[in-house]
N, C-alpha and C positions, 0 to 999 in steps of 0.2 A: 379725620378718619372717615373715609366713605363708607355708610351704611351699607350693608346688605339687606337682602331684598325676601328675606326667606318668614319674618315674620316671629323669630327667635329675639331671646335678651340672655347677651351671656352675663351674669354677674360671677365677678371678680372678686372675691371673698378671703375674708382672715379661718383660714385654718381652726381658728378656736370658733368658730361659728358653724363649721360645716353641717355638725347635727343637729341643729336647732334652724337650720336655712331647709334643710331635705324634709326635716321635721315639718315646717310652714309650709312647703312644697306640696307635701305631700294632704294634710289636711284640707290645703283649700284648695287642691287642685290643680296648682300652679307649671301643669304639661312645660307649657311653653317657656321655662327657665331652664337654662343653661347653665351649671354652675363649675368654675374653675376654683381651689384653694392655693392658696400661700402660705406656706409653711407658719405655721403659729409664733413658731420660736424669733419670727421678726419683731416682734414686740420686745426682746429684749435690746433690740438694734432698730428704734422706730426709724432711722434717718436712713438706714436701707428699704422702708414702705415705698414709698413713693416711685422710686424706679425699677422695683419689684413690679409695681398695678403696671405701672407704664409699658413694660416688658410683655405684661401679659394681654393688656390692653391691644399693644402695638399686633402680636403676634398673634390674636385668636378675633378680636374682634371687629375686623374688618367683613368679617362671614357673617354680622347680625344686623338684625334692625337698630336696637340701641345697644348700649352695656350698662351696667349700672355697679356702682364698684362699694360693697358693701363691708366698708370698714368706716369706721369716722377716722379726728382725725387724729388717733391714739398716739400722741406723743409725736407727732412730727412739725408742731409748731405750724400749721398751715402748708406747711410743702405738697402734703395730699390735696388739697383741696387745689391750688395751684396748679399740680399736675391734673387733674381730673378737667380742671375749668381751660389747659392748652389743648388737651385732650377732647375736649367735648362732650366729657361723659358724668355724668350722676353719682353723686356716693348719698352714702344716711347720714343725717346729719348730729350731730354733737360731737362731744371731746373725745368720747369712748365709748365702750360697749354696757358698763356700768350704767352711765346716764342713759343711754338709749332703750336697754330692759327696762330700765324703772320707770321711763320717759322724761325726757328732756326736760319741761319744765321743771317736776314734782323732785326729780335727782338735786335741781341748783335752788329748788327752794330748801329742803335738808340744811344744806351748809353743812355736811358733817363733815368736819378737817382732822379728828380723830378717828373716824371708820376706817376699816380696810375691808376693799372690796372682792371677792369670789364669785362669778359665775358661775355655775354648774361645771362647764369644760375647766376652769381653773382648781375648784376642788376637786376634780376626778387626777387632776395633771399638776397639783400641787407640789408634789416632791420636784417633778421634773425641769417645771416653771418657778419653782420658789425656793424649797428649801435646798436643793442641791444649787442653783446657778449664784445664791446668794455666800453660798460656802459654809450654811449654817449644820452641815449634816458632818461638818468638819471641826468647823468654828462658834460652836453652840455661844462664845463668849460675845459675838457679834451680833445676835439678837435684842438688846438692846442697844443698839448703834442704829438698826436698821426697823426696829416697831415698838420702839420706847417710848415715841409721843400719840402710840396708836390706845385707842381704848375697848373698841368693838371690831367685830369680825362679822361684817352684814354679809349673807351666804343669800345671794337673788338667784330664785331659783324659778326656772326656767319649764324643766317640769318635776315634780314629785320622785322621787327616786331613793328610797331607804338609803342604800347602799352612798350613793351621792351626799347625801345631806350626813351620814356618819361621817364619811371623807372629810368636809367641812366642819363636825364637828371638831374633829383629830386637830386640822389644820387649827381651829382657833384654841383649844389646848397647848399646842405645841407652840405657841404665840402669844401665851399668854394674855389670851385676849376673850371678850365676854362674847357669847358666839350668841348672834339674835340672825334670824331667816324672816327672807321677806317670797311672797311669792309673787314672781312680774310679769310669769307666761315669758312670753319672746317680745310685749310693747311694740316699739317702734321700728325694729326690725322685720316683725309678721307688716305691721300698715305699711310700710315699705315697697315692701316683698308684695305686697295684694295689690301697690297702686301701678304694678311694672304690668 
């Protein structure tokens, strides 16, 4: 993909990050980012990611100096990182968007394999992302099928927001699960975002 000459960075972004990337944008300043989204609800079909970015990679970023494609590599087994590395362009690094607010190392020192994790945009989009595509707003008897070996409900939150952190607390209620909040700002995302 031949650069452009104009001195822009389009970042190529997961939908469930948009307000938290404008957000960063916006605080430090960040003019010269471009940002495109991808429908969030790819995350329930991570093996459609990848030529999702490439699509939009191929189609807009031809007009920048670099791109930088800000999703890790959420469920696609390395296929992102693959397409990003034929591509020639930049993503953030980790598994997900979990480890990356919380930051990469301090996420995989945890080892929590009982937490279940909420972002801010996940608790606000809970029903939409969770309890309706799971069938549990249907199928309340598949809740334990699906968060039976879960024990905690860690709500990283991203920024302060009553409303939001009620949201999550419903969500770990309705999940039977111990609702604990951690605050992670935007982590590795903002240093990302500042080093473009």
């Amino acid at each position: 993909m031949p650069p452009g000459g104009n001195g822009r960075v389009l970042v190529v972004a997961c939908g469930a990050l948009a307000r938290e990337i404008l957000a960063v944008t916006r605080q430090r300043g960040l003019g010269h980012l471009d940002v495109t989204c991808l429908p969030a609800i790819l995350h329930n079909r991570p093996e459609k990611i990848p030529a999702a970015v490439e699509a939009a990679v191929t189609e807009r970023g031809g007009d920048y100096t670099s791109v930088f494609v800000a999703y890790a590599d959420c469920g696609t087994g390395g296929a992102l990182a693959a397409t990003c590395a034929r591509l020639g362009v930049s993503m953030i690094e980790g598994p997900h968007c979990y480890s990356f607010f919380e930051g990469n190392a301090a996420f995989a020192a945890h080892g929590e394999g009982t937490a279940f994790y909420l972002t801010d945009f996940l608790a606000r989009q809970f029903d939409a992302f969770v309890w309706r595509p799971l069938g549990l707003d249907r199928h309340p008897e598949l809740l334990p099928m699906y968060f039976g070996n879960y024990e905690t409900l860690v709500h990283q939150v991203q920024a302060e927001d009553p409303d939001t952190e009620a949201r999550a607390r419903r969500a770990a209620e309705l999940l039977g699960l111990r609702y604990e909040k951690r605050f992670t700002g935007y982590g590795e995302l903002e240093t990302a975002l500042a080093a473009l």
